[in-house]
N, C-alpha and C positions, 0 to 999 in steps of 0.2 A: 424506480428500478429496483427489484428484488434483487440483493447479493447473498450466496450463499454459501459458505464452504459443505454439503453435502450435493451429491448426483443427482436430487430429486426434491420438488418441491411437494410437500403438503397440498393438497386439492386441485393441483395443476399437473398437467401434463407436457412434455417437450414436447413440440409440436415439429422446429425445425432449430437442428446446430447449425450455426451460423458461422461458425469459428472462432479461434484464441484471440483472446482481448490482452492487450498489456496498458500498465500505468506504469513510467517510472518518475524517480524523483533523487534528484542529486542534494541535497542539504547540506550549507556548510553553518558555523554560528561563527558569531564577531568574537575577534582575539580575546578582547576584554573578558569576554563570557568564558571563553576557553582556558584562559589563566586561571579562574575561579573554579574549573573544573579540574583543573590538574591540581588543584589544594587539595581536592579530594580523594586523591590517589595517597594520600599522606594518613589524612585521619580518615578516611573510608567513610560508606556511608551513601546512598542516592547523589547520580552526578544532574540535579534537576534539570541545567541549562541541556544534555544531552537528552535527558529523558522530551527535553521538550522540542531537541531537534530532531526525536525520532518517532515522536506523534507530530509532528507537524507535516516530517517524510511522507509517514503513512497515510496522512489523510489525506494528503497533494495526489501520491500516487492511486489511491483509490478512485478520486476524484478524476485523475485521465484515465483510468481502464473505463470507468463508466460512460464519459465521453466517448471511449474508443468503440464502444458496444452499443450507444445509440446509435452512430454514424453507420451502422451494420443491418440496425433497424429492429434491436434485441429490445424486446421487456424483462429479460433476468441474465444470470448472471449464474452459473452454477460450478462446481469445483472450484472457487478461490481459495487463493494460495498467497502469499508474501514471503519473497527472498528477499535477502539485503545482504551487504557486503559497506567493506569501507576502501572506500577509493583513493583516499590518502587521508593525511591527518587534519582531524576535524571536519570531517565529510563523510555522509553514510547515504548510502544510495539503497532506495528501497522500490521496489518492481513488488506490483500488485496482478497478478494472472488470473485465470481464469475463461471460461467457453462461455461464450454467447450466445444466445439461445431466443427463440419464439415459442413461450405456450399458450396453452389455451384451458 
């Protein structure tokens, strides 16, 4: 499946919008990890356990908007977008959007 954050693909044409596609994903990490990240807030510096609870977000989320956009019967994916917010502490919720699409 073609994902793309521009309007328009390279040698392909929309042929039909299909409509908006979402993926979300809630991610929490284990306390242990979290305590280690709040050291960080001390002597500063990359928080990794978060860095890695917000690519794991993101790649969840992507992975159901693309679901969401087969089930529609799309081959692409055009305008992607990712919002995120945090939901409480130690939890980042990350929404992957985007218009699904048929071309040719």
């Amino acid at each position: 499946m073609m994902v793309t954050t521009t309007d328009k693909i390279p040698g392909r044409e929309v042929k039909e919008v299909l409509g908006v596609v979402f993926g979300c994903c809630v991610q929490m990490k284990h306390v242990g990890k979290d305590l280690r990240a709040m050291g960080r807030n001390i002597i500063g510096g990359e928080s990794k356990p978060y860095t890695e609870l917000m690519e794991e977000a993101r790649r969840t989320a992507m992975e159901r908007m693309i679901e969401d956009a087969k089930k529609l019967g799309a081959d692409a994916i055009i305008g992607m977008r990712y919002a995120t917010a945090q939901t409480m502490v130690s939890a980042a919720e990350i929404i992957a959007f985007g218009t699904a699409v048929k071309t040719h």
